[in-house]
KETISE-539298 format. One line per field, with one value per residue (C-alpha): residue number from 1; residue in three letters; chain; x, y, z. Coordinates in steps of 0.25 Angstrom, whole numbers, always signed. Layout:
<recs>
i: [NUM,...]
aa: [ALA,...]
ch: [A,...]
px: [X,...]
py: [Y,...]
pz: [Z,...]
</recs>
This chain:
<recs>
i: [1,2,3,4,5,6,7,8,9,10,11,12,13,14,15,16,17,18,19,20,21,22,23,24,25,26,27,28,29,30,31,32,33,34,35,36,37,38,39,40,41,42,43,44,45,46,47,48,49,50,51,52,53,54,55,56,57,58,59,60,61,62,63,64,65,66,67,68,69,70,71,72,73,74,75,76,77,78,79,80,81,82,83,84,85,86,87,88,89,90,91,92,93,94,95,96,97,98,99,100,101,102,103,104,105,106,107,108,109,110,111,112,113,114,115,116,117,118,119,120,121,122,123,124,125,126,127,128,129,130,131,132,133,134,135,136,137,138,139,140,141,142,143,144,145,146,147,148,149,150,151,152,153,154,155,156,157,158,159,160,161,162,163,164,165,166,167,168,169,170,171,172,173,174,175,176,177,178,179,180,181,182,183,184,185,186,187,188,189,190,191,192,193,194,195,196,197,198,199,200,201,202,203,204,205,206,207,208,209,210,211,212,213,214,215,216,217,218,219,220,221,222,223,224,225,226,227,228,229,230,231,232,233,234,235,236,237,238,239,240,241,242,243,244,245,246,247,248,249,250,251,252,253,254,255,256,257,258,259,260,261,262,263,264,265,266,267,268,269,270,271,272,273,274,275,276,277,278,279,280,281,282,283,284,285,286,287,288,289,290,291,292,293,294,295,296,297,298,299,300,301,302,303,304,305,306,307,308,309,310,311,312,313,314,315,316,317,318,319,320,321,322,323,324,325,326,327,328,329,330,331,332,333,334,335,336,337,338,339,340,341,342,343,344,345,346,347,348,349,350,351,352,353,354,355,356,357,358,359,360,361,362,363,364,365,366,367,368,369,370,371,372,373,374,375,376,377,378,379]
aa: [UNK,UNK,UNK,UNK,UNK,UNK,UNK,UNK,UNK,UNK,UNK,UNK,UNK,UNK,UNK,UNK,UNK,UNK,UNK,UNK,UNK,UNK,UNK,UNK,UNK,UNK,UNK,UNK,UNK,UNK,UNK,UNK,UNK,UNK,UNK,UNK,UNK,UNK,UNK,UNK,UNK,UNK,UNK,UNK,UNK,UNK,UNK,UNK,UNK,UNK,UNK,UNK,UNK,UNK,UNK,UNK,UNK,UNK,UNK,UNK,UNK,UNK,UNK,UNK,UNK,UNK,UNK,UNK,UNK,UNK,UNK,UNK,UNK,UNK,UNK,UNK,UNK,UNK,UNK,UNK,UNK,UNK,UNK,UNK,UNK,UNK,UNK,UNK,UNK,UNK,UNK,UNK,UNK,UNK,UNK,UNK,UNK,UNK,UNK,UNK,UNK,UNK,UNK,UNK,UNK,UNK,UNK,UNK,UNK,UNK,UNK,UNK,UNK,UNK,UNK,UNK,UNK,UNK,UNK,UNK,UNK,UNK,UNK,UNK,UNK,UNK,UNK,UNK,UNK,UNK,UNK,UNK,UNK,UNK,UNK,UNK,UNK,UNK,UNK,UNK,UNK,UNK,UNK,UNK,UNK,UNK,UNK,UNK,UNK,UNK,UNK,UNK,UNK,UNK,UNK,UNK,UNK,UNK,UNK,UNK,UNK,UNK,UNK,UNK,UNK,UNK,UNK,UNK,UNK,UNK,UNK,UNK,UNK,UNK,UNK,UNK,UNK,UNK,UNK,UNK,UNK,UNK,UNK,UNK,UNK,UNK,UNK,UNK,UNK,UNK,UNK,UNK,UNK,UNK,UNK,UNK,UNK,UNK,UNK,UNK,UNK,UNK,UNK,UNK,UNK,UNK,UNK,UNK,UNK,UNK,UNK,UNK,UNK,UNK,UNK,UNK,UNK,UNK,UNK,UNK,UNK,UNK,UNK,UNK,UNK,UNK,UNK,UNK,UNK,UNK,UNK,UNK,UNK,UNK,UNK,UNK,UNK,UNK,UNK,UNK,UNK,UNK,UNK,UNK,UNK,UNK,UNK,UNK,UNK,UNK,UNK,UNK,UNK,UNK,UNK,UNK,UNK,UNK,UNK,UNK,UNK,UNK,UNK,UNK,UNK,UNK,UNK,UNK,UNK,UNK,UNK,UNK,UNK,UNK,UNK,UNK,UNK,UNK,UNK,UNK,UNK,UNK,UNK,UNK,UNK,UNK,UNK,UNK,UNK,UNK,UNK,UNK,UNK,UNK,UNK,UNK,UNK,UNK,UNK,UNK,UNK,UNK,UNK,UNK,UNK,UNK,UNK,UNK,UNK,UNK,UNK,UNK,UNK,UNK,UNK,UNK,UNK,UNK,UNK,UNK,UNK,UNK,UNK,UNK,UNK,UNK,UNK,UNK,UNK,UNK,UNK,UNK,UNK,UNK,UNK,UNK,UNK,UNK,UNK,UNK,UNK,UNK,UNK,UNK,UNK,UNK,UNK,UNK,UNK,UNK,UNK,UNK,UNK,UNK,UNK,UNK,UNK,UNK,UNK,UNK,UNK,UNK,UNK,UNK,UNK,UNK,UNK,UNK,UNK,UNK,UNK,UNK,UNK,UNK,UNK,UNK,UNK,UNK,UNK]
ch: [A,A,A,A,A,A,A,A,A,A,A,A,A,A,A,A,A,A,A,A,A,A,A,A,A,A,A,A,A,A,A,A,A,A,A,A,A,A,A,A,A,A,A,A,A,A,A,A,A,A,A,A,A,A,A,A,A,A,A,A,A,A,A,A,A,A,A,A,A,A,A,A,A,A,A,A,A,A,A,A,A,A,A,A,A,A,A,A,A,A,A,A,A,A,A,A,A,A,A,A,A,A,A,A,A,A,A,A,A,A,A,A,A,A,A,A,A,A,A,A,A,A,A,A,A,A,A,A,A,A,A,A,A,A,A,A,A,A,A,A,A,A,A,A,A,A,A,A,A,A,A,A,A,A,A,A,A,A,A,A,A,A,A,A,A,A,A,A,A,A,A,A,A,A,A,A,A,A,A,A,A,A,A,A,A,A,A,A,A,A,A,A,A,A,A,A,A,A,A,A,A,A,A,A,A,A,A,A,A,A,A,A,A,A,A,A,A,A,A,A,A,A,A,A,A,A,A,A,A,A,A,A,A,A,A,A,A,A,A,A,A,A,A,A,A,A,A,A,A,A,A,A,A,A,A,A,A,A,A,A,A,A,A,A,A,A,A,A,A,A,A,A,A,A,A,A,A,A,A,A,A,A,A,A,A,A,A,A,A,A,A,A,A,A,A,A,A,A,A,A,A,A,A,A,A,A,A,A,A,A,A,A,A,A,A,A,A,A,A,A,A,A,A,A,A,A,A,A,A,A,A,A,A,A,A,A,A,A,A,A,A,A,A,A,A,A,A,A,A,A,A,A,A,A,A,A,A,A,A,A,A,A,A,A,A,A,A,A,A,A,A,A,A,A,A,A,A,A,A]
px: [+1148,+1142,+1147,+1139,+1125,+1129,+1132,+1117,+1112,+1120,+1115,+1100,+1103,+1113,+1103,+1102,+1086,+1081,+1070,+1081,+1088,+1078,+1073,+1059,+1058,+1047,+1039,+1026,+1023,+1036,+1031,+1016,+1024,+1029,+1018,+1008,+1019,+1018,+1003,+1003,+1002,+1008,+1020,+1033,+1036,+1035,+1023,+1012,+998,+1006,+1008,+994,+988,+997,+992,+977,+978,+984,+974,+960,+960,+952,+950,+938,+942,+930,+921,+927,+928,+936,+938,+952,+950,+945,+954,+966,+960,+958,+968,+975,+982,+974,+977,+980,+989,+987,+997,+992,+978,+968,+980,+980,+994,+989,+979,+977,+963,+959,+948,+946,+943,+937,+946,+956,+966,+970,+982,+986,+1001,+1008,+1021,+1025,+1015,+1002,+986,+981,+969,+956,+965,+962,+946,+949,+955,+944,+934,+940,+942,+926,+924,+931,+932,+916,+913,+930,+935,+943,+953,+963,+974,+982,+997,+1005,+1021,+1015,+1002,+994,+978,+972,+963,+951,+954,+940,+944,+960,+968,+981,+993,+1007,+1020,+1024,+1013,+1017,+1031,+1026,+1018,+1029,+1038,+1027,+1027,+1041,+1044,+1032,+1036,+1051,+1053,+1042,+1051,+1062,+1074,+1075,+1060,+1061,+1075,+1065,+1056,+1064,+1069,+1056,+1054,+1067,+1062,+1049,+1060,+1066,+1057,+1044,+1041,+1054,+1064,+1064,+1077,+1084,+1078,+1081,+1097,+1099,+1092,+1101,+1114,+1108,+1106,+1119,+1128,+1118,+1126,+1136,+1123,+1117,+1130,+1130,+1116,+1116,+1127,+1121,+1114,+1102,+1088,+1086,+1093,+1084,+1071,+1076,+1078,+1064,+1057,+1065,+1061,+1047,+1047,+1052,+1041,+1031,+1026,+1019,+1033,+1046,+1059,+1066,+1080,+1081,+1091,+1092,+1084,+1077,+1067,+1061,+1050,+1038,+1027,+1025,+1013,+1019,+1032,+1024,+1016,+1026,+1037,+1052,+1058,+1065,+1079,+1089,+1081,+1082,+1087,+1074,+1070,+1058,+1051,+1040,+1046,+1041,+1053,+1054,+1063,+1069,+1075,+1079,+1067,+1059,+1054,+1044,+1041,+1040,+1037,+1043,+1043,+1057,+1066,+1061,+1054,+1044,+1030,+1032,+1036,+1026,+1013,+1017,+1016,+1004,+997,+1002,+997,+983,+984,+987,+981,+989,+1001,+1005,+1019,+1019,+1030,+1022,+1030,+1037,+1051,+1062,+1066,+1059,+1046,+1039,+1025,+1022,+1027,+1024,+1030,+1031,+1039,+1045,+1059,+1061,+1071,+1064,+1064,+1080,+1080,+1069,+1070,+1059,+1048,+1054,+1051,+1039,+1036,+1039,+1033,+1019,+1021,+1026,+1015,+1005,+1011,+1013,+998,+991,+999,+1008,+994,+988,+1000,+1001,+987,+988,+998,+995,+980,+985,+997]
py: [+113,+122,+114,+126,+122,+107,+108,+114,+102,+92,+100,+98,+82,+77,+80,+70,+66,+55,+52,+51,+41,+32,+33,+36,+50,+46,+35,+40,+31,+41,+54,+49,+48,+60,+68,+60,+64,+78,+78,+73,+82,+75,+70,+75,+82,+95,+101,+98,+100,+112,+102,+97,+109,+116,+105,+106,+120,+120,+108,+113,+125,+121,+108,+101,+87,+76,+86,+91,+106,+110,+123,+129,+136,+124,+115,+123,+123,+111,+104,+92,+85,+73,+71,+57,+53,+38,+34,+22,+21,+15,+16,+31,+39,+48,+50,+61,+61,+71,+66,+79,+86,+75,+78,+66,+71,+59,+60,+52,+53,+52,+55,+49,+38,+38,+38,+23,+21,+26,+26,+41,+36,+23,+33,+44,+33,+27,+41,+41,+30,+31,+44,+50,+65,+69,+81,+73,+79,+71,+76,+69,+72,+70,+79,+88,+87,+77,+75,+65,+57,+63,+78,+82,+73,+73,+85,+85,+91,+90,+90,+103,+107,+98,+103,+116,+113,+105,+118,+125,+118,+114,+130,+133,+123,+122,+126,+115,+104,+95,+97,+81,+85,+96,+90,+78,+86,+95,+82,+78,+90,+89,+75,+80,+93,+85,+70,+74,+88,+94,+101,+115,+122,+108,+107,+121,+120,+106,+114,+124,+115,+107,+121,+125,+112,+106,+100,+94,+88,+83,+76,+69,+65,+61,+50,+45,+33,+30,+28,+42,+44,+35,+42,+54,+48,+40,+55,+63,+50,+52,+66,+66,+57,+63,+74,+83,+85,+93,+88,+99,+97,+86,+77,+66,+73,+82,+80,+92,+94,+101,+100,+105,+114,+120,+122,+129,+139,+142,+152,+146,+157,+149,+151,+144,+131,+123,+125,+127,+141,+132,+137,+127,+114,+102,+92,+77,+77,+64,+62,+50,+52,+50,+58,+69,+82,+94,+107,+117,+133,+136,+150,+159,+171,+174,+178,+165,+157,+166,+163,+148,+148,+156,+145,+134,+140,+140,+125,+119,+106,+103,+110,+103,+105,+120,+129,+138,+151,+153,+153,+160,+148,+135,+132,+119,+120,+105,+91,+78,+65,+54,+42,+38,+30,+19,+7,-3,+7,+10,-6,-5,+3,-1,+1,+14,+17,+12,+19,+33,+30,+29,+39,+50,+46,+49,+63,+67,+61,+69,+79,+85,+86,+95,+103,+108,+109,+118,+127,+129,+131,+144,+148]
pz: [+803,+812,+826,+832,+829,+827,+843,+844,+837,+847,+858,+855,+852,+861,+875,+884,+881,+889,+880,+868,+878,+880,+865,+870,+862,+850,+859,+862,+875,+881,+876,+882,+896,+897,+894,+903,+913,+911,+911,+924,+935,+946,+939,+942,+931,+939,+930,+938,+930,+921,+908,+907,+910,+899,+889,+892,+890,+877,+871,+877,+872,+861,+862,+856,+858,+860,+860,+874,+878,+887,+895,+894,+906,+914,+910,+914,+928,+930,+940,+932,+944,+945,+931,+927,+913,+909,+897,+888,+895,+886,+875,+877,+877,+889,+897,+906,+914,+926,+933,+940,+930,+921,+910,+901,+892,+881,+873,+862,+860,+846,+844,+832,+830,+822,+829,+826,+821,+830,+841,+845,+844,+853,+863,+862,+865,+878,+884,+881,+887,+901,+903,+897,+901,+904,+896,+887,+878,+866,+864,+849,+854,+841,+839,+828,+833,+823,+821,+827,+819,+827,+830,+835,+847,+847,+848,+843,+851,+846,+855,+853,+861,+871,+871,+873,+885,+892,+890,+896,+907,+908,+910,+919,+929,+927,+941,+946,+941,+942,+935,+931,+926,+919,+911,+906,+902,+893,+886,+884,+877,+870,+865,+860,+852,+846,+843,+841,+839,+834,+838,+830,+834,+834,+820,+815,+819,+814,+800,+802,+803,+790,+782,+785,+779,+771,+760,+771,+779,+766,+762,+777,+775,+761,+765,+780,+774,+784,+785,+784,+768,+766,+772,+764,+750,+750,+756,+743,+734,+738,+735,+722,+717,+723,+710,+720,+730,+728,+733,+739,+747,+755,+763,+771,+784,+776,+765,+759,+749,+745,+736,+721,+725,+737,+730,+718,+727,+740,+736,+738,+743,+754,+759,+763,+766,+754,+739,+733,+742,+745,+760,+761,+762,+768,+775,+780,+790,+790,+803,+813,+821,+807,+795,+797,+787,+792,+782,+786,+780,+777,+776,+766,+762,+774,+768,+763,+775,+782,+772,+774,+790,+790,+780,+789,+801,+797,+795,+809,+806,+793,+796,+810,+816,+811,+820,+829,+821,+809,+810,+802,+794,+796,+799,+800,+798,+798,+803,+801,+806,+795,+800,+813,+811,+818,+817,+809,+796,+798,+797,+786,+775,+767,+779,+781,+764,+766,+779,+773,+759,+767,+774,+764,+755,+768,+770,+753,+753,+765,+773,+762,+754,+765,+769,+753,+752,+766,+760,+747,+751,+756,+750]
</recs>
């Protein structure tokens, strides 16, 4: 084995983390916190005004939320320190309200849960009614940045963004802060890496270790009976009867596949990926934190790697979680979360059939449908 690289690997994982230590690291209420934190100016976290003044300028310029518009350059100068952040005011994940300047920023926070029915509506109406003739801006805060059921009104932001922006800030003000601060800061943003938006170079070298002793791995995997074997087998099952899908290779952690017309009109002129030189592939990865499917553009002849990013670009909406670049070898150009894990399914193996059943059959039926149709629209 390559104790080199497996050495990498334990570095990234074996981090003191005290959001891993207190088992807070997918519980939205905690996530909420720390952000109303940083928004607030007068909190010792050592940014002063920089974060929300780095988050209104990346979401006003525009921004045609509830009919509002806003002036970039105002808004920039506007002086944010009497802002107030509520959590859980009226059932709302944050609030944020400047009385100075007449402005309220509403933020509805999901990090791996689902919008309930009309709640965005029920919260756009209780901001109308106490807070009438405020700039009012709603922001739909999801990790691959999801629409909210009423776009016109909610803006969707996803956590990458908000990585980006703490980064920004961490490294403008790093000479501002506490050294205690700016350590729980970065694992917060370690948290985010590696639990809700992914952790690319992580990713690429545990990929990297798998490519390498594939057969050995398989073998382990194949044998470790869990939960997870039989995630895996129920996912290839579903596959498999499915008429319109392809089974590629697959393991326990790993589910690829792609669909009879996209596997008839994209060229397989792939390398070292999987046996069948395929470059577009779509993959469940089927993980302890749950099962999400990314698809990802593989090794292989460039023009063609290059064709397939330029088509998904031009499709933000359909296409969310896309890498900002292409890289050398692999590319994802669209993520999707299908099911948390929790205890009671490990106990349950039934409900977690069930569970994935319904919602495989949601993605194959809706998602899958458009990203083919986006690609082959184009291709």
């Amino acid at each position: 084995m390559d104790i080199n690289e497996l050495e990498k690997v334990e570095a990234q994982t074996s981090k003191f983390n005290v959001f891993e230590t207190l088992g807070i690291v997918n519980m939205e209420i905690r996530h909420s916190n720390v952000l109303g934190w940083l928004f607030s100016p007068n909190e010792q976290h050592g940014f002063s005004d920089a974060f929300i003044k780095r988050f209104m300028q990346e979401i006003v310029q525009g921004y045609e939320g509830s009919g509002d518009t806003l002036d970039p350059l105002k808004v920039l100068l506007w002086d944010y320190h009497d802002l107030i952040v509520r959590r859980e005011w009226q059932n709302i994940d944050l609030l944020a309200i400047s009385e100075s300047n007449r402005f309220v920023l509403v933020i509805e926070n999901k990090v791996w849960s689902r919008e309930s029915k009309h709640q965005l509506n029920k919260y756009y109406e209780i901001i109308q009614d106490n807070f009438p003739g405020y700039h009012q801006v709603f922001i739909y805060l999801t990790p691959f940045g999801d629409e909210a059921s009423n776009p016109e009104i909610w803006t969707s932001m996803d956590y990458s963004g908000v990585m980006q922006m703490i980064e920004y800030c961490l490294e403008s003000r790093q000479n501002m802060m506490e050294n205690s601060v700016r350590l729980f800061i970065e694992q917060y943003m370690d948290t985010l890496r590696r639990y809700v938006v992914g952790d690319s170079n992580l990713e690429k070298l545990c990929q990297d270790i798998y490519f390498k002793h594939k057969k050995a791995l398989d073998l382990i995997f194949e044998y470790k009976p869990d939960m997870y074997s039989d995630v895996s087998a129920r996912i290839q099952e579903m596959i498999k009867e499915n008429d319109d899908l392809v089974l590629d290779d697959s393991n326990k952690t790993m589910i690829r596949f792609t669909t009879k017309q996209l596997d008839q009109t994209v060229e397989n002129e792939g390398r070292g990926w999987t046996s069948s030189r395929r470059i577009l592939l779509f993959e469940f990865q089927n993980t302890t934190r749950g099962l999400r499917v990314k698809l990802i553009i593989g090794p292989g002849e460039e023009h063609i790697r290059e064709r397939l990013y330029d088509i998904v670009s031009d499709k933000p909406a359909i296409f969310k979680g896309k890498n900002k670049k292409l890289t050398t070898a692999y590319t994802t150009v669209y993520v999707k979360n299908i099911l948390d894990y929790n205890e009671s399914y490990e106990l349950d193996h039934e409900k977690l059939h069930d569970a994935i059943k319904n919602k495989m059959d949601k993605f194959f039926r809706d998602d899958l449908k458009n990203l083919e149709k986006a690609v082959l629209t184009e291709y």
